[in-house]
C-alpha positions as CSV (number, residue, x, y, z in Angstrom):
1,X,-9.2,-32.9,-14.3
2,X,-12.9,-32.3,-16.0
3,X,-14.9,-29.1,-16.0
4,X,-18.3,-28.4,-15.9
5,X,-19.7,-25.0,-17.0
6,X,-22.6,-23.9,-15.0
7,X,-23.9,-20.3,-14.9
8,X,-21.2,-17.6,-15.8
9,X,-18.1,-19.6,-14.6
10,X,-16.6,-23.3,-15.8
11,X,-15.8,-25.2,-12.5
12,X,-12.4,-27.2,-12.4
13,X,-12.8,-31.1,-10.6
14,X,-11.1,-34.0,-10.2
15,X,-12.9,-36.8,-9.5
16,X,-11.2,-40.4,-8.3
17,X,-12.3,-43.4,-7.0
18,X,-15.5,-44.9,-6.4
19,X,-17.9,-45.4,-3.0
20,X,-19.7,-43.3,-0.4
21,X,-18.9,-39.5,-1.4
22,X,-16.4,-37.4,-0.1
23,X,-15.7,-33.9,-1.5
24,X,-13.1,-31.8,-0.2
25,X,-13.4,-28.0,-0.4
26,X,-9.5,-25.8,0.0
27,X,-9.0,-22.8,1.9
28,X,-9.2,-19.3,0.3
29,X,-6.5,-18.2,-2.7
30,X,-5.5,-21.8,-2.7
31,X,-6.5,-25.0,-4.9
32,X,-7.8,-28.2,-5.1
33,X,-3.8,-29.0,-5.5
34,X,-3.8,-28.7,-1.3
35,X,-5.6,-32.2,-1.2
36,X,-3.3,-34.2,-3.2
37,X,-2.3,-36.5,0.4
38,X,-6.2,-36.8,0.7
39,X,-6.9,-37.9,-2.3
40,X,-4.5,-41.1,-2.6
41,X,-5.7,-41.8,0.3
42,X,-9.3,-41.8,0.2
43,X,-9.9,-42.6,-3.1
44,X,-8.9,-46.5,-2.5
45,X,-12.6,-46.8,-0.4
46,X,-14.6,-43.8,-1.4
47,X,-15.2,-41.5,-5.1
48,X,-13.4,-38.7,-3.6
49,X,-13.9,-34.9,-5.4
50,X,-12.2,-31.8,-5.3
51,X,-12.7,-28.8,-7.3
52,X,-11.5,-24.7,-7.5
53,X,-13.7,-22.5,-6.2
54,X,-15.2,-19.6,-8.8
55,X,-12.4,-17.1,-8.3
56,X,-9.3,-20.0,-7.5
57,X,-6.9,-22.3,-9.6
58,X,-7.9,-23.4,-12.9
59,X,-11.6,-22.7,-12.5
60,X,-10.6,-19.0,-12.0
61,X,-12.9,-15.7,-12.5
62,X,-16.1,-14.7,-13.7
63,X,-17.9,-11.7,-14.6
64,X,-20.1,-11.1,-11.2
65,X,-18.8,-8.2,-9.6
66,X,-19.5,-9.4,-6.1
67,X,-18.7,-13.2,-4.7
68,X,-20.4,-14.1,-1.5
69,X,-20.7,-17.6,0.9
70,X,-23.7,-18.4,-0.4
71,X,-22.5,-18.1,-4.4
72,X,-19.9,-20.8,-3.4
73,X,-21.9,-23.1,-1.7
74,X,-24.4,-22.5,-5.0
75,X,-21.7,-23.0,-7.3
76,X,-20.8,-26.7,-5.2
77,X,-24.5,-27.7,-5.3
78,X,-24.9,-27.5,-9.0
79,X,-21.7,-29.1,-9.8
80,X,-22.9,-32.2,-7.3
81,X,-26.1,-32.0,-8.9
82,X,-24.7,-32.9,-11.9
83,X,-22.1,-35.7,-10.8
84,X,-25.3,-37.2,-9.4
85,X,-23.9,-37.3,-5.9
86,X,-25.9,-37.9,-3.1
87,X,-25.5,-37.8,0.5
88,X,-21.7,-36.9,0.6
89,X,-19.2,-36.0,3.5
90,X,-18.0,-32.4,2.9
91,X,-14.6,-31.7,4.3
92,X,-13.4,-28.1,4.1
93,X,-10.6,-26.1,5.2
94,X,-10.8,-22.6,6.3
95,X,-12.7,-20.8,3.5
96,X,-14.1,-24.2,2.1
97,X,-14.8,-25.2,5.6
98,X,-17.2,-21.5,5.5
99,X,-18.6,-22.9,2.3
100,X,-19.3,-26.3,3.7
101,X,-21.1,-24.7,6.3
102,X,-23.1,-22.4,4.0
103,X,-24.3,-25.6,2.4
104,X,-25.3,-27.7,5.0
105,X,-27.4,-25.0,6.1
106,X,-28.8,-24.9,2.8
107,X,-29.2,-28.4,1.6
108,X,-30.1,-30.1,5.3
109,X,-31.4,-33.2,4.3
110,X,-28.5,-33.3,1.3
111,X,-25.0,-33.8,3.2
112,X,-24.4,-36.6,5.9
113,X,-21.6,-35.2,7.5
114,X,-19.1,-32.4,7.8
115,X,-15.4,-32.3,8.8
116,X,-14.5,-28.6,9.7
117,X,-10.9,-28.1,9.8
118,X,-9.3,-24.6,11.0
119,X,-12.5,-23.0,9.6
120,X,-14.0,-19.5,10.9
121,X,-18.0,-18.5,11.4
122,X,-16.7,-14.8,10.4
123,X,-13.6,-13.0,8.9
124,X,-11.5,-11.5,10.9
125,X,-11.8,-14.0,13.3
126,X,-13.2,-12.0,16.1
127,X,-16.7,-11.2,17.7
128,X,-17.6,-7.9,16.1
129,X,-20.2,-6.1,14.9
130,X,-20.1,-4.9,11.7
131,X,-20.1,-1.4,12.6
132,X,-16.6,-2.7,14.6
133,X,-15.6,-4.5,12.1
134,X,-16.0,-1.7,9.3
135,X,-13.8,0.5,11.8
136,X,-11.1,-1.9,12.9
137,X,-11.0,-3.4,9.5
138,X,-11.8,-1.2,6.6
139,X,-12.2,-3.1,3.6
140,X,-11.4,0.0,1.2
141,X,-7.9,0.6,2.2
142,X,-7.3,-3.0,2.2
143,X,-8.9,-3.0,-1.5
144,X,-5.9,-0.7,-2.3
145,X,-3.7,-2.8,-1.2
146,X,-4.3,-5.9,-2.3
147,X,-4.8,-4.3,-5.1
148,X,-1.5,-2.3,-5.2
149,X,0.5,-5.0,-4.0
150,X,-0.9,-8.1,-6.2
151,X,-2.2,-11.3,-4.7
152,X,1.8,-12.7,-4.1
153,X,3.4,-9.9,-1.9
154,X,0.6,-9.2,-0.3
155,X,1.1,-12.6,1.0
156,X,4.6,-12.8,1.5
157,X,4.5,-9.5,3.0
158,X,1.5,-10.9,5.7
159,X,3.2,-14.1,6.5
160,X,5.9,-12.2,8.3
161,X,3.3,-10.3,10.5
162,X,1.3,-13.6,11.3
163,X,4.8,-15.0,12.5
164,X,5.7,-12.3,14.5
165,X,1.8,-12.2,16.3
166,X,1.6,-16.2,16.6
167,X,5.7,-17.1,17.2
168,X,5.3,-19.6,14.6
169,X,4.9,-20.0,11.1
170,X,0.9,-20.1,11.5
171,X,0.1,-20.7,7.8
172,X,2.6,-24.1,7.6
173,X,5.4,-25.3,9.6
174,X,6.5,-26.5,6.5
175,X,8.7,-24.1,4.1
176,X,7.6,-26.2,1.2
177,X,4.0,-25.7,1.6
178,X,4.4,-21.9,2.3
179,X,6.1,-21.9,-1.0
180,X,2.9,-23.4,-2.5
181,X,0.8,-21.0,-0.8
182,X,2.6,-18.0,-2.7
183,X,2.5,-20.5,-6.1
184,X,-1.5,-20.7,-6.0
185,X,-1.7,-17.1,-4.9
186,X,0.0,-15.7,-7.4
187,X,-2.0,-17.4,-9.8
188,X,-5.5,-15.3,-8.9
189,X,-5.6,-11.6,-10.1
190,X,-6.2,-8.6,-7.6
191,X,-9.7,-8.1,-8.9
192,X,-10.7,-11.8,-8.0
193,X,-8.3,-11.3,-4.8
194,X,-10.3,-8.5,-3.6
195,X,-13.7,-10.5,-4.4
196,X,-12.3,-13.3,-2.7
197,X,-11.5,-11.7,0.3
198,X,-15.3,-10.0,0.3
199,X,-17.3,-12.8,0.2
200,X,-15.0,-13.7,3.3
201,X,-15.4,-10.6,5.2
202,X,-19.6,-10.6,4.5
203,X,-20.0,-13.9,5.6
204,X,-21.7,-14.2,9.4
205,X,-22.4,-17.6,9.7
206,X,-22.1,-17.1,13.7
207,X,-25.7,-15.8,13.5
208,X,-27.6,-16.9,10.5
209,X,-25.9,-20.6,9.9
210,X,-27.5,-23.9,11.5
211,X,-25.8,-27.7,10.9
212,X,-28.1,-30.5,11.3
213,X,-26.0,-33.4,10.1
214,X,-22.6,-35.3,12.4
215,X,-19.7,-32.9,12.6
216,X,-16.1,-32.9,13.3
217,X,-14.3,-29.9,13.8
218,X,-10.5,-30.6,13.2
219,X,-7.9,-27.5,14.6
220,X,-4.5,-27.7,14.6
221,X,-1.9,-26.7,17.5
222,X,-0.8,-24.1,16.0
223,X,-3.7,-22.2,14.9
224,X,-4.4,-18.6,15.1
225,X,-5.9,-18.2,19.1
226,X,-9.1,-16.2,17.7
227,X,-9.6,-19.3,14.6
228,X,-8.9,-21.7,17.7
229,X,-12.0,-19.8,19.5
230,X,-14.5,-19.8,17.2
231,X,-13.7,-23.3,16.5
232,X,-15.0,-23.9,19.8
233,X,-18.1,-22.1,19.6
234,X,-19.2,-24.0,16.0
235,X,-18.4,-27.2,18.2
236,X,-20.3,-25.8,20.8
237,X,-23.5,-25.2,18.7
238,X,-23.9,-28.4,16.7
239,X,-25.3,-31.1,18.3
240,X,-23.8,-34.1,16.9
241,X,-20.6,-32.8,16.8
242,X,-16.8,-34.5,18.0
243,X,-13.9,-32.3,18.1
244,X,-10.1,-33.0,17.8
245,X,-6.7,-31.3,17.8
246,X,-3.9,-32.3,15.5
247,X,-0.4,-32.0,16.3
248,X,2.6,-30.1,14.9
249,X,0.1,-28.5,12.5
250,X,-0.1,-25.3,10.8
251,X,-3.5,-23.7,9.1
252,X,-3.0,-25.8,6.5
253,X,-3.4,-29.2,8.8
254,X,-4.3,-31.6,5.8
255,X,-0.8,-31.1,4.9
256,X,1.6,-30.6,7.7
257,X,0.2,-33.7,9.7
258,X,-1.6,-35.6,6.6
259,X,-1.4,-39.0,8.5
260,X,-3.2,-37.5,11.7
261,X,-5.7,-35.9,9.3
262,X,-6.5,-38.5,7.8
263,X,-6.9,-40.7,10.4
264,X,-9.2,-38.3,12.1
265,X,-11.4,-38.1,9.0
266,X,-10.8,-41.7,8.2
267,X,-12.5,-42.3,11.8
268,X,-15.5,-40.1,11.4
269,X,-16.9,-41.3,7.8
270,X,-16.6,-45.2,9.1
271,X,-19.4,-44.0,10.7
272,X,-21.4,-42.5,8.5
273,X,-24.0,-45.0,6.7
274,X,-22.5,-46.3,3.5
């Protein structure tokens, strides 16, 4: 693990390996720790990255009072700015597949492919306006209780709920993976929790968010129905874009079917110029 400090916050990355770039971006309240199967496996044929988004795992908080889609994707550019990498695959799950998407809009000519995996174009998943949103969804009394609860039971408390709603265990079908979900969690304070989930809930990438560069969308078979939606409208509106569904998969794909993830990422970069 290195860090870099850019700005107001010191990123945490790992770097391994060495060939065409491939930098993988984790889900929301989790870690780079989530792509631990990814990395041994890529980093034999390519210099693979990961890192903790401002607010997550070792790289942790900072002073802004706000976070937002576009702070992230900022946050990733400087710190491949100063690796010196150039061109690279982003892969991104959930949250880091928002931020991946963020960037590419940004940085067109800068990123030669994206793998989307169980990713959303807005949070909650559904097609709302914000006026709906703000009255379906409140964000103050959820402040109060994320806040109330901490980042941990707020968690355990939700992961009931989802299974109840989905009839599965939606997050992971794997109870040692659920357990690392609470770990990371309850590693991030309510204040950056809160942020966290902002910059999630303010991000409309639906509307104002255009990918230029080869795609794959990746979802799982037992994603959330509205996730597995708007995972077929971002297929729908990138051109150069393949699609695939993963088997006896949770959110967290990359690690409750690693050898079909792989695989599927595996056979989009052999594609991509080297």
């Amino acid at each position: 693990m290195t860090t870099l400090q850019t700005g107001d916050v010191t990123i945490n990355y790992t770097e391994r390996g060495s060939g065409p770039p491939l930098v993988f971006i984790h889900g929301g309240w989790l870690s780079e720790r989530m792509w631990a199967e990814q990395v041994e496996r890529f980093e034999r044929s390519h210099r693979v990255i990961t890192y903790d988004i401002r607010g997550h795992g070792r790289t942790g908080g900072s002073p802004k009072s706000a976070y937002s889609m576009g702070l992230f994707a900022d946050d990733l550019r400087r710190l491949l700015t100063n690796l010196s990498v150039e061109q690279p695959v982003l892969c991104g799950l959930s949250l880091g597949g928002m931020v991946a998407q963020r960037y590419a809009d940004r940085y067109p000519d800068d990123v030669s492919g994206v793998v989307l995996a169980n990713t959303l174009q807005s949070f909650p998943p559904f097609p709302l306006t914000n006026l709906q949103k703000e009255l379906l969804f409140p964000r103050i009394p959820r402040h109060f209780t994320l806040s109330g609860l901490g980042p941990q039971r707020y968690f355990e408390l939700s992961l009931p709920l989802f299974r109840l709603f989905e009839g599965n265990h939606w997050i992971s079908l794997d109870r040692a993976t659920r357990e690392y979900v609470l770990e990371d969690a309850d590693r991030i304070s309510a204040n950056e929790f809160v942020k966290i989930f902002d910059a999630m809930y303010n991000c409309g990438l639906r509307d104002d968010a255009s990918i230029s560069c080869p795609a794959l969308v990746i979802t799982s078979d037992h994603e959330n129905r509205e996730v597995r939606r708007q995972n077929d409208q971002i297929a729908e509106n990138i051109r150069q874009c393949s699609r695939i569904e993963i088997p006896d998969a949770g959110h967290l794909v990359n690690m409750d079917n690693p050898e079909a993830f792989n695989a599927a990422v595996e056979a989009f970069i052999s594609d991509r110029p080297r």
